[in-house]
C-alpha positions as CSV (number, residue, x, y, z in Angstrom):
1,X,18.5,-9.9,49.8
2,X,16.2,-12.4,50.2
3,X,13.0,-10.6,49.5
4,X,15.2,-9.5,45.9
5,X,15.7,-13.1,45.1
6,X,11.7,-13.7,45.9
7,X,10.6,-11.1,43.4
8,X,13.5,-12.3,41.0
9,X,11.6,-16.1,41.3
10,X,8.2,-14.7,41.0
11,X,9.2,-12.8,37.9
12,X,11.0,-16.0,36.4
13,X,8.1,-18.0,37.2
14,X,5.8,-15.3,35.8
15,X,7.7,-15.1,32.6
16,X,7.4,-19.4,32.4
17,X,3.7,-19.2,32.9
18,X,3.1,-16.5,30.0
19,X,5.8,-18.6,27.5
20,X,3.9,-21.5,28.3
21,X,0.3,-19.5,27.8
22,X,1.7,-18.4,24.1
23,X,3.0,-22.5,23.2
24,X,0.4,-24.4,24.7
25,X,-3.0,-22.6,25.2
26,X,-5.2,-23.1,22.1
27,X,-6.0,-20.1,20.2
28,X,-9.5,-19.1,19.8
29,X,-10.2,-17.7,16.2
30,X,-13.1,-15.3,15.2
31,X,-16.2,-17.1,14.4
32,X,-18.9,-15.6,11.6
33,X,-19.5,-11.9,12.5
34,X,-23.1,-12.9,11.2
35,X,-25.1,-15.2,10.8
36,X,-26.1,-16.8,7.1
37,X,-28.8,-19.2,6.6
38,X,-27.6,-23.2,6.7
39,X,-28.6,-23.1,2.7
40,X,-26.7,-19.9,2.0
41,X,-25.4,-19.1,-1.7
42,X,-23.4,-16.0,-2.2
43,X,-25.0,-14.8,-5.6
44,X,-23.3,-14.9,-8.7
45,X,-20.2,-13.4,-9.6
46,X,-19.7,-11.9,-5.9
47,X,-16.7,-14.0,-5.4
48,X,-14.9,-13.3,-8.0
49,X,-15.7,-9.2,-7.1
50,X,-15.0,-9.7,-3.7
51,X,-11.8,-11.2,-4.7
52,X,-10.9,-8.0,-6.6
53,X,-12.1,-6.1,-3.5
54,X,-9.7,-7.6,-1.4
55,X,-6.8,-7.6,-4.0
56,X,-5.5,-11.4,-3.5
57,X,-4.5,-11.4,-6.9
58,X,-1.5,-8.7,-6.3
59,X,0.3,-10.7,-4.0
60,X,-0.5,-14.0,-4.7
61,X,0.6,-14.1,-7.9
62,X,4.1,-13.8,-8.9
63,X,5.5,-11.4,-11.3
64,X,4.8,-13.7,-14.8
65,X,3.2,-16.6,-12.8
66,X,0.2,-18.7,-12.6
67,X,-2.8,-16.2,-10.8
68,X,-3.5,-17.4,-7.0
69,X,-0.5,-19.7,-7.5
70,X,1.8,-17.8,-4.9
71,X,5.2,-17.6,-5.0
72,X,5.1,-13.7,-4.8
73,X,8.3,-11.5,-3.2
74,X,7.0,-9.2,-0.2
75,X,9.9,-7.1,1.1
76,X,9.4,-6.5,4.9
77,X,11.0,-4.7,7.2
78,X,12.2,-8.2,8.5
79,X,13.0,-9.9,5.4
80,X,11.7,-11.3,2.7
81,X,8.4,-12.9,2.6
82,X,6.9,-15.1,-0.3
83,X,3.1,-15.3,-0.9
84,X,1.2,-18.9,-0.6
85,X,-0.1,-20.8,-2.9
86,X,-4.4,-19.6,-2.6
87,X,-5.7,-22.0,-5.6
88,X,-7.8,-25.1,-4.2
89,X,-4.9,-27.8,-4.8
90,X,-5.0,-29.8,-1.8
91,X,-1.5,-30.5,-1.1
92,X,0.5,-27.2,-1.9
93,X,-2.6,-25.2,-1.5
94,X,-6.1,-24.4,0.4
95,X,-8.1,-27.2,-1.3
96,X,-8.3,-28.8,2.1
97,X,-9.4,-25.7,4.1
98,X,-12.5,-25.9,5.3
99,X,-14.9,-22.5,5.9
100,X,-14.2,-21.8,9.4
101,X,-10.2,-22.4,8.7
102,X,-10.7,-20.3,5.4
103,X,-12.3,-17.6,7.8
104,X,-9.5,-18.4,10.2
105,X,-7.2,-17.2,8.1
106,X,-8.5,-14.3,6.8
107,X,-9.7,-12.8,10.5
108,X,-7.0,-14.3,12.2
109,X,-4.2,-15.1,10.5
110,X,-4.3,-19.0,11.1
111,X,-2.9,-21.4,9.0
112,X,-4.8,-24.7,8.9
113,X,-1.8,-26.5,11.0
114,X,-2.0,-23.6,13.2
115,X,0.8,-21.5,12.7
116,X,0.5,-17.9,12.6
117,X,0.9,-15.9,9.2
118,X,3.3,-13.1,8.8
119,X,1.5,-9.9,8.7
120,X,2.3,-9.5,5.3
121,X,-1.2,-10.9,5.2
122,X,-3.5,-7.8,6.0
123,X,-5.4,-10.3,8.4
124,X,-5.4,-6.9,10.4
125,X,-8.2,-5.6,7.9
126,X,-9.3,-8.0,6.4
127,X,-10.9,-9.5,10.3
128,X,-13.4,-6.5,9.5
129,X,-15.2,-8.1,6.3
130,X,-18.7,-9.2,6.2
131,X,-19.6,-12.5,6.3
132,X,-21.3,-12.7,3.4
133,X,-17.9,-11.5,1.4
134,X,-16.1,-14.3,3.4
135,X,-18.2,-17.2,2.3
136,X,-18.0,-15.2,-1.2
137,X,-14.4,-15.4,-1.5
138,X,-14.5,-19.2,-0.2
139,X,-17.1,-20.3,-2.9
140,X,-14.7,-18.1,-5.2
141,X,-11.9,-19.9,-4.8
142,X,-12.7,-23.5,-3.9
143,X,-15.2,-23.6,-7.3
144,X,-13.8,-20.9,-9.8
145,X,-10.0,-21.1,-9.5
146,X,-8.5,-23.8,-11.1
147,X,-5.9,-25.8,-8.8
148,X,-2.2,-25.2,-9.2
149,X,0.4,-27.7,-8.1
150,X,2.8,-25.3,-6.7
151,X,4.8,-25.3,-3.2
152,X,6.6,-22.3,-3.8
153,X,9.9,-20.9,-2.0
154,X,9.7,-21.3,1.7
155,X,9.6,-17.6,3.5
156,X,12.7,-18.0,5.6
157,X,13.6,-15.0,7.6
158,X,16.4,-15.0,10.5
159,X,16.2,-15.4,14.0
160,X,13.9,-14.6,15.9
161,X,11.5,-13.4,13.3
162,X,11.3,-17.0,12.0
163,X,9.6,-18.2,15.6
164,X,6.0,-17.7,14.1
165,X,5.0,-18.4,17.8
166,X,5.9,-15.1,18.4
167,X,3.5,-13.3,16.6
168,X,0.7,-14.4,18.6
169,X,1.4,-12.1,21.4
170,X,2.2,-9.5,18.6
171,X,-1.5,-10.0,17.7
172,X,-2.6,-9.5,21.2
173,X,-1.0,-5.8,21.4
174,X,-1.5,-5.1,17.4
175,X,-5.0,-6.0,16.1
176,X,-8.0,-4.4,16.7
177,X,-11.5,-5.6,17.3
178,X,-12.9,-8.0,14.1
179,X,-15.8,-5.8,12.1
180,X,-14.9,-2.8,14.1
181,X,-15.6,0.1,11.3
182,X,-16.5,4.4,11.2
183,X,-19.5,5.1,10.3
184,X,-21.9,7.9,10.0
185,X,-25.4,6.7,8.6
186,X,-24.6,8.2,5.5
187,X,-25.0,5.0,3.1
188,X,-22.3,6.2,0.7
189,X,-19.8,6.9,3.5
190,X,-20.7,3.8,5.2
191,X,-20.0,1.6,1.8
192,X,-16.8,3.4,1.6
193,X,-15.3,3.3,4.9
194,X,-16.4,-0.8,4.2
195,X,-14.2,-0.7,1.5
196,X,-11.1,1.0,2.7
197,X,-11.4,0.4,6.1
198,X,-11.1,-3.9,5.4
199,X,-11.3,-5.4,1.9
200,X,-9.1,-3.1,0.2
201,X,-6.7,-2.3,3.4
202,X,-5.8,0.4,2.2
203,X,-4.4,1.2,5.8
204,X,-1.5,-1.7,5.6
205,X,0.4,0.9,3.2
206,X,-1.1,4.4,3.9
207,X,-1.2,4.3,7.9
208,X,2.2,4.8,9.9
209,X,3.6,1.6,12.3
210,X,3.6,2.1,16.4
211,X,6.0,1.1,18.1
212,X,5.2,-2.7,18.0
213,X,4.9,-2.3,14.1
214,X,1.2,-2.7,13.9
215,X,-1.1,0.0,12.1
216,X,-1.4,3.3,14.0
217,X,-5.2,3.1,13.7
218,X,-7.6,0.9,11.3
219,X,-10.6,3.4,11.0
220,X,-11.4,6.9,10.4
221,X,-12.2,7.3,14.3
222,X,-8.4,6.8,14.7
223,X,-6.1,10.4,14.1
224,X,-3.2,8.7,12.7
225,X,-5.3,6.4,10.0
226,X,-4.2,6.9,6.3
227,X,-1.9,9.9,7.7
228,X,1.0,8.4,5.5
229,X,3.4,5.2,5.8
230,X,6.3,3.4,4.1
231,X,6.5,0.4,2.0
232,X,9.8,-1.1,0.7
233,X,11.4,2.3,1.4
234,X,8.3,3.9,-0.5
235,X,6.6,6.6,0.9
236,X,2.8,5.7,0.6
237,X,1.4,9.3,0.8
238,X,-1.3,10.6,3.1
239,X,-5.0,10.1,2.4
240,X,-6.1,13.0,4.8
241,X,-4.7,15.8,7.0
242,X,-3.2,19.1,5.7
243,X,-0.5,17.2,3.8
244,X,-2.6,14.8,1.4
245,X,-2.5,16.0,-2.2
246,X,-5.8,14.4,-2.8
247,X,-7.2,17.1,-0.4
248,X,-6.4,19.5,-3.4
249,X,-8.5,17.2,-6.2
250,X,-12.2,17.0,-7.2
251,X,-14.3,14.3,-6.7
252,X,-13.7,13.8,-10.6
253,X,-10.2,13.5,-10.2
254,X,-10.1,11.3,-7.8
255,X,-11.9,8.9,-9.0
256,X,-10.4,8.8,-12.6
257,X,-7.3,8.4,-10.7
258,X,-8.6,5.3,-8.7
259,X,-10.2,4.0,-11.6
260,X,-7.2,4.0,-14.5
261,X,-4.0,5.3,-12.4
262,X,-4.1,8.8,-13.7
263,X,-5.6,12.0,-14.0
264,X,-4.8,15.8,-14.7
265,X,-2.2,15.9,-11.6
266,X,-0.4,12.8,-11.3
267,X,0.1,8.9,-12.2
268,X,0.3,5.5,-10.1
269,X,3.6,4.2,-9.0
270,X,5.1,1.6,-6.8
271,X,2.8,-1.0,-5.3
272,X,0.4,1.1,-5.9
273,X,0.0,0.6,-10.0
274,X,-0.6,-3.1,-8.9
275,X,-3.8,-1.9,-6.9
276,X,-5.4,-0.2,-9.8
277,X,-4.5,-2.9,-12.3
278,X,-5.3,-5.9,-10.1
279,X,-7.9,-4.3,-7.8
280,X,-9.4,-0.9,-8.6
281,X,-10.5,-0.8,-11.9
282,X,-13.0,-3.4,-11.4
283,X,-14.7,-1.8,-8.8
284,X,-18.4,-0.7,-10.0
285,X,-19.1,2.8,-10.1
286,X,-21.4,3.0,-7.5
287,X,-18.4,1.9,-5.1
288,X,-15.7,4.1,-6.5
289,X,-17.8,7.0,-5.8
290,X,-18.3,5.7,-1.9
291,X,-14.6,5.3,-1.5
292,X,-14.3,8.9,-3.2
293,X,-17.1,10.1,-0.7
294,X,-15.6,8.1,2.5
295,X,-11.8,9.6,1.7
296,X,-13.3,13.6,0.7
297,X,-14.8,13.6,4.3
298,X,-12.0,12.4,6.5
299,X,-10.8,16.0,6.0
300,X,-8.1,17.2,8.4
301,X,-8.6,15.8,11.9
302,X,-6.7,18.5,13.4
303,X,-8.8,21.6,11.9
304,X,-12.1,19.6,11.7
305,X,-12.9,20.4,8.5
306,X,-14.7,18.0,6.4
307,X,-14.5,18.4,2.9
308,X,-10.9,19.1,1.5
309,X,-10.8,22.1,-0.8
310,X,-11.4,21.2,-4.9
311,X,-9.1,22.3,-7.0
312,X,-7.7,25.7,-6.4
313,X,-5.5,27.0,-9.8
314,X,-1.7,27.7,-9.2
315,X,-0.9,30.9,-9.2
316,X,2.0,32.7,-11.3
317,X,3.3,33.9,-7.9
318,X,4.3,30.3,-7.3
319,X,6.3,30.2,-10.4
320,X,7.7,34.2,-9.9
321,X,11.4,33.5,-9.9
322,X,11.5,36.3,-7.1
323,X,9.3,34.3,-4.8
324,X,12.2,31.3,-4.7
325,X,10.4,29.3,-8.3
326,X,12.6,28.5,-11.1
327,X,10.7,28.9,-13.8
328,X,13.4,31.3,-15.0
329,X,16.3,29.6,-14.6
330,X,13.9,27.1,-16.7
331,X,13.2,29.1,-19.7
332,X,17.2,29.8,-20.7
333,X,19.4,26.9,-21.3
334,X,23.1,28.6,-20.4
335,X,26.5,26.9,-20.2
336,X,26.7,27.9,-17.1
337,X,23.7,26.3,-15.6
338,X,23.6,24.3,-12.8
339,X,24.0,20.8,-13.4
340,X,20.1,19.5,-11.8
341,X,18.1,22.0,-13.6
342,X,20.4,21.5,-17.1
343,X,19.8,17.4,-16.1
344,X,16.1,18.3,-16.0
345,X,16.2,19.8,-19.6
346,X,18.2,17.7,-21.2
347,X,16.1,14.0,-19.5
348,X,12.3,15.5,-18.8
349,X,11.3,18.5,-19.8
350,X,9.9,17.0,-23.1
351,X,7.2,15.5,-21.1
352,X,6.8,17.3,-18.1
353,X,7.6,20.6,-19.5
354,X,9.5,23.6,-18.0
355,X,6.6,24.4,-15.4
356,X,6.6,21.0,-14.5
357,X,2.8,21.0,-15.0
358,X,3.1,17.8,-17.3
359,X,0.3,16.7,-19.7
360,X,-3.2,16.0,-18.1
361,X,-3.8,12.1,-17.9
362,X,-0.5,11.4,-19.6
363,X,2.6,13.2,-18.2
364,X,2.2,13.6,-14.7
365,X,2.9,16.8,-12.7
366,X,5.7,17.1,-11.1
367,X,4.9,20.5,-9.2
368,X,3.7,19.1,-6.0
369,X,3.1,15.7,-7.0
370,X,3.8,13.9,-3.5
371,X,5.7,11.3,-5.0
372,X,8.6,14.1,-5.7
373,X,8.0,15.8,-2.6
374,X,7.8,12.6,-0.2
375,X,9.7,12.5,3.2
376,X,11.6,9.6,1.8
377,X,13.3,9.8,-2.0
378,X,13.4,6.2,-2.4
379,X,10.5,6.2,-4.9
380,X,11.3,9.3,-6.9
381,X,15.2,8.0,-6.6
382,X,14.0,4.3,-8.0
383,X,11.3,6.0,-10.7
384,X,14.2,7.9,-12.2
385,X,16.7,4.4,-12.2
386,X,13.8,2.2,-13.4
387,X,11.0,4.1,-15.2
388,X,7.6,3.7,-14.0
389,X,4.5,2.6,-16.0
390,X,0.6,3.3,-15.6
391,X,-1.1,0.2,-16.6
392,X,-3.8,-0.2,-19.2
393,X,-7.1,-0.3,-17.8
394,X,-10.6,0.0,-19.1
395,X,-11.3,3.5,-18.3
396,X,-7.9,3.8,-20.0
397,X,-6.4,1.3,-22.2
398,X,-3.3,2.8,-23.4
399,X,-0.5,1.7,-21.1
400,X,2.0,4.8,-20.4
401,X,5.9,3.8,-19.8
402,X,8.1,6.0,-18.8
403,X,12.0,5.0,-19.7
404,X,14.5,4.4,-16.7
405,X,17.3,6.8,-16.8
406,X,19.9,4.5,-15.0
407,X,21.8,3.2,-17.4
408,X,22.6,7.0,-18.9
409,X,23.1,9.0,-15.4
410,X,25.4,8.3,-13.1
411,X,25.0,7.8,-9.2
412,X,25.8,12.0,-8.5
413,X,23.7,13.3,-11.8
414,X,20.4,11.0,-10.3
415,X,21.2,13.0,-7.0
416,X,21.3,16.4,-8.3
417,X,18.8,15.8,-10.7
418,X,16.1,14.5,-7.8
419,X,17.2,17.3,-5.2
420,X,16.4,19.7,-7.9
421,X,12.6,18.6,-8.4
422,X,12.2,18.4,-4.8
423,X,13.1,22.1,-4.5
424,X,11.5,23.5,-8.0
425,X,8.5,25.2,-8.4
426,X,6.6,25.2,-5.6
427,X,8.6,21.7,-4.4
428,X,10.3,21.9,-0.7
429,X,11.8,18.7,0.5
430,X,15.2,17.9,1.4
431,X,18.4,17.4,-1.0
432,X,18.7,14.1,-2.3
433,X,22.5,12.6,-1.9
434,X,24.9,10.1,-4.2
435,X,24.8,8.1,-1.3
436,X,21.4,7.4,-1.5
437,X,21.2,6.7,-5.5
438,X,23.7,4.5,-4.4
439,X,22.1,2.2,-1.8
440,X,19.0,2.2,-3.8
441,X,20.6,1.3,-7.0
442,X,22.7,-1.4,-5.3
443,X,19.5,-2.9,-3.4
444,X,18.0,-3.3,-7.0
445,X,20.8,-4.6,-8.1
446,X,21.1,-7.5,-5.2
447,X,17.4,-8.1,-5.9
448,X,17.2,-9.0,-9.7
449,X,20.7,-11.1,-8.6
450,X,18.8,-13.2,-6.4
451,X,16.1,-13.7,-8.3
């Protein structure tokens, strides 16, 4: 008994002396991961790039608001979370921040009084950035941006998520080392792994959450990097591995669909439209083809290959009613058709046609497009409520809308109409129910209430 209640104290003591560690011990932030000369200038208009590298614009700016300004809704898996105001005003923004805070924040997630940001902040990528992009960024927005008085709502979640003390330990199991990034010696993988792997963080979306809700791996050395994730319910598909859909485009392809939001096989959605829009289509050429290079060669970790296949036609086979298809029960509008293919007539098949094939760069396909076929319905469920657009972009300025379909279909005919794409064609992926039209509906519903 008495030894028990000696290892009971020593535990209780233990657990005192690592609160106290967490509250009181001064946290050590990242310093320069090289060094700049004293009279460095970042050259012009590499701030404002860098800037679109790193995609501040997306979040910081609220839907209709001033850019930088903040004030930006990020649903989380613990609540809601509002962006900050990133312009240089001194009192509701970061005009007081100095470099090594700026850096702070960006490597480690610091806020200048100290407190630690949500993760909402990819601070988890963006810790692997050069320094030269950092002091970029800083010039960027202390000289270019003009300041915005604006405090912003206040990210309020519940207990205990709103003890931001608590994500310092989070940080201790969760974040990897800063400037850690694959590399091969090939120049235009290199570049592109820089790209991916912490500017554009593409990982915070496409990589699935361990158990402690950190990223699964930050760079192509890790198996489970870019294998898939969620976001708001989302699925954000794989970038590698035998069930990426990008493993079946060309280069081409893939980089028209990086650069504008579309190509021949599908069309942006989600958060991701905000990516090209915001971020992507300003990239220069030279760097959209070493992200296209850097995401062709992660291949599939588990057969080893390197370079996914290009292209490869469908067959009619796939469409051959007596290999399951339904390109027959397509091609005959009866009475007695079932109600999701007669749905899919009736709402789609003007655009995306009876093969589901679509129109190249305008209609996308529906016939393995992973949005259809993702492990979650959410976002084909909410693309058929809400519409979707592809924004207007230089490589393509024509903005493309597609109508929402909520206010004319009810709960049960968006079920069957979703379970039937997700089994058509060459489609397998489970039914879709009323239930779930029904949550999602009601969650958007909820939403624009609040706001």
């Amino acid at each position: 008994m008495i030894t028990f209640l000696r290892i009971l104290t020593g535990l209780v003591l233990l657990g005192l002396v690592v609160l106290a560690a967490i509250l009181f011990m001064p946290v050590r932030t990242t310093p320069a991961l090289a060094a700049l000369p004293e009279d460095y200038t970042p050259p012009e208009g590499s701030g404002e790039y860098a800037m679109r590298l790193a995609d501040c614009s997306a979040c910081h700016t609220a839907e209709g608001g001033v850019p930088f300004a903040g004030g930006r809704k990020i649903e989380s898996p613990l609540g809601t979370i509002y962006s900050t105001n990133i312009t240089p005003d001194e009192d509701t923004g970061i005009g007081s921040y100095s470099l090594d805070e700026f850096r702070a924040a960006l490597y480690d997630g610091i806020r200048q009084d100290g407190a630690h940001l949500y993760p909402a902040m990819p601070y988890a990528n963006y810790r692997k950035m050069s320094e030269a992009d950092v002091r970029a960024l800083y010039a960027f927005f202390m000289d270019e941006v003009e300041p915005v008085s604006n405090a912003g709502p206040e990210t309020a979640l519940p207990f205990p998520f709103n003890q931001r003390w608590g994500i310092r330990t989070w940080k201790w199991a969760a974040l990897s080392e800063p400037g850690e990034l694959s590399s091969t010696g090939d120049a235009a993988y290199d570049r592109g792994a820089y790209l991916v792997e912490a500017p554009g963080h593409c990982g915070a979306c496409h990589t699935p959450r361990n158990l402690v809700m950190g990223e699964a791996g930050y760079t192509a050395m890790d198996g489970d990097f870019l294998m898939g994730g969620e976001i708001d319910g989302w699925t954000a598909p794989p970038l590698r591995g035998p069930d990426s859909a990008i493993r079946n485009w060309s280069a081409e392809d893939l980089k028209l669909y990086l650069a504008s939001g579309r190509n021949n096989h599908a069309g942006v959605n989600g958060e991701m439209q905000l990516v090209v829009r915001d971020s992507l289509q300003y990239f220069t050429n030279e760097d959209l083809d070493a992200v296209v290079a850097y995401l062709r060669a992660l291949g599939d970790p588990a057969a080893g290959d390197n370079a996914p296949p290009v292209d490869p036609p469908r067959t009619a086979d796939r469409l051959d009613p007596s290999a399951g298809g339904t390109q027959a029960v397509l091609t005959a509008a009866e009475p007695g058709m079932a109600l999701g293919p007669r749905l899919y007539l009736d709402n789609c098949n003007a655009c995306h046609f009876v093969d589901g094939r679509g129109a190249d760069q305008v209609f996308p396909e529906l016939d393995g497009n992973p949005l259809v076929t993702a492990p979650s319905a959410t976002g084909l469920i909410d693309t058929i409520l809400n519409g979707a657009e592809v924004p207007s972009t230089t490589v393509r300025p024509y903005s493309l809308r597609m109508p929402d379909f909520g206010h004319r279909l009810s709960d049960e005919e968006v079920a069957e109409l979703a379970t039937f794409l997700r089994s058509a064609w060459s489609n397998s992926a489970d039914a879709v129910t009323t239930a779930d039209v029904t949550a999602r509906r009601e969650t958007a519903e909820e939403r624009a209430a609040a706001e």
